[in-house]
C-alpha positions as CSV (number, residue, x, y, z in Angstrom):
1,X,-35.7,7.4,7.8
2,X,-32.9,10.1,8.0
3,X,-31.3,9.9,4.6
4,X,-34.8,8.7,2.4
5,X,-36.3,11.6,1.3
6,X,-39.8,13.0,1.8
7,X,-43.0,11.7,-0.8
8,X,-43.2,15.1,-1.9
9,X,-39.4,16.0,-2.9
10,X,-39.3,12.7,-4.8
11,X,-42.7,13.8,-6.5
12,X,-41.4,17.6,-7.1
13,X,-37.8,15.3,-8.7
14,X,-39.8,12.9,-11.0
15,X,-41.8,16.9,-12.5
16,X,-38.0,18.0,-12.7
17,X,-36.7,14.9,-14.6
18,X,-39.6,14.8,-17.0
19,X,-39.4,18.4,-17.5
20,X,-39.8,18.4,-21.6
21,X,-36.5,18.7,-23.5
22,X,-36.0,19.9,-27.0
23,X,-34.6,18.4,-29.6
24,X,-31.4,20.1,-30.7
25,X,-33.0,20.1,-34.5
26,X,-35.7,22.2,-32.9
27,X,-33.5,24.8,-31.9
28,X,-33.1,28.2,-33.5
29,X,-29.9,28.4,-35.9
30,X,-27.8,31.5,-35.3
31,X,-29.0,32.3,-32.1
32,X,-26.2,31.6,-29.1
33,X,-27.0,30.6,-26.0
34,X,-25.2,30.7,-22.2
35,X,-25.1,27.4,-20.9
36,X,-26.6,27.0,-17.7
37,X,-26.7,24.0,-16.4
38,X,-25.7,20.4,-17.7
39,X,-27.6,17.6,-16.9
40,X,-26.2,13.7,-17.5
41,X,-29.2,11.2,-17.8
42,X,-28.7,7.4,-19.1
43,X,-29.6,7.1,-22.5
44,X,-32.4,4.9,-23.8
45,X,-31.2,3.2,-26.3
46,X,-27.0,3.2,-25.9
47,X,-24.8,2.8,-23.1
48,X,-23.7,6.3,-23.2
49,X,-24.8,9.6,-21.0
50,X,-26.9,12.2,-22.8
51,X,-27.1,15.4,-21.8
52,X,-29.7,17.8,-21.2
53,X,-28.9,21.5,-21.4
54,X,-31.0,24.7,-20.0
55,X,-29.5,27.6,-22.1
56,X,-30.6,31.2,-22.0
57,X,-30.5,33.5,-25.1
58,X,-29.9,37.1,-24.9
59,X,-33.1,38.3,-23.9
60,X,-33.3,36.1,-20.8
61,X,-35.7,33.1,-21.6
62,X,-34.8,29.9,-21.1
63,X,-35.0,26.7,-22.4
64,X,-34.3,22.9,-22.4
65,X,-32.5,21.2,-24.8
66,X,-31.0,17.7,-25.6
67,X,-27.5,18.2,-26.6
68,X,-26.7,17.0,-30.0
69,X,-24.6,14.0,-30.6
70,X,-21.8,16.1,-31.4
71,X,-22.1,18.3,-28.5
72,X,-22.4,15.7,-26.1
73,X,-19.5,14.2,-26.8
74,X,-17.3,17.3,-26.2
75,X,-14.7,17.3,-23.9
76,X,-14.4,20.0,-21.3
77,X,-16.8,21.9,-19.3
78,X,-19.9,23.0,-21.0
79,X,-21.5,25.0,-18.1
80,X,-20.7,29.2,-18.8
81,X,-20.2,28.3,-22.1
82,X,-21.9,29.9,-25.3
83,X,-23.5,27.7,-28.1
84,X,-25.5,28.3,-30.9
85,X,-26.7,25.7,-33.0
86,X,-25.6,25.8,-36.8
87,X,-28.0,23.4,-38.1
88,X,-27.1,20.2,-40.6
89,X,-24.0,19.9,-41.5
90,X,-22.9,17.2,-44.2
91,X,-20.2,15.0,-43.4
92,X,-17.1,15.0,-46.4
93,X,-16.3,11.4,-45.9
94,X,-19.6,9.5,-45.4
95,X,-21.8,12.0,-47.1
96,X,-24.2,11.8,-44.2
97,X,-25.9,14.8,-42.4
98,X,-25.3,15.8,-38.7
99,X,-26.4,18.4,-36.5
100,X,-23.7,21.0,-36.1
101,X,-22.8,23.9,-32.9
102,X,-20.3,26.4,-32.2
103,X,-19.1,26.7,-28.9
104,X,-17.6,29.5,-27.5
105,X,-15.4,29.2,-23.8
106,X,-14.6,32.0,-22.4
């Protein structure tokens, strides 16, 4: 079959896709990052799309990372962007803690 692809490029996609991701929590603080790529999976346990982010810091290694809640949610294009993660944050109204970034377009 033309359009099905081959054993081994679905194989080499599944390694790609289950590539491990960090947790944004596990991230250095006050370290910024490009923004190479953004990937959109399904999440497990909502209906909304999580995304997966390889960043590269300043002295060229990379890394994967799930974006945080807060981050994923931004609107706009993520992709040449800078982040760095500025760790928990507590929220004025409800008191609770969240993950916190700051993103810089330029």
């Amino acid at each position: 079959m033309e359009d099905f692809p081959s054993k081994d490029a679905l194989q080499e996609k599944v390694k790609e896709q289950n590539q491990e991701a960090l947790k944004w929590r596990d991230i250095p603080t006050e370290v910024f990052y490009k923004i190479l790529e953004v990937v959109e999976v399904d999440g497990k346990f909502d209906k909304n799309k999580s995304k997966i982010l390889t960043l590269k810091n300043r002295g060229g290694e990379t890394i994967k990372v799930w974006a945080c809640p807060t981050l994923n949610k931004e609107k706009g294009p993520l992709q040449g962007a800078f982040v760095q993660s500025t760790g928990f944050k507590l929220s004025k109204k409800s008191q609770q803690q969240y993950l916190s970034y700051d993103l810089v377009r330029m």
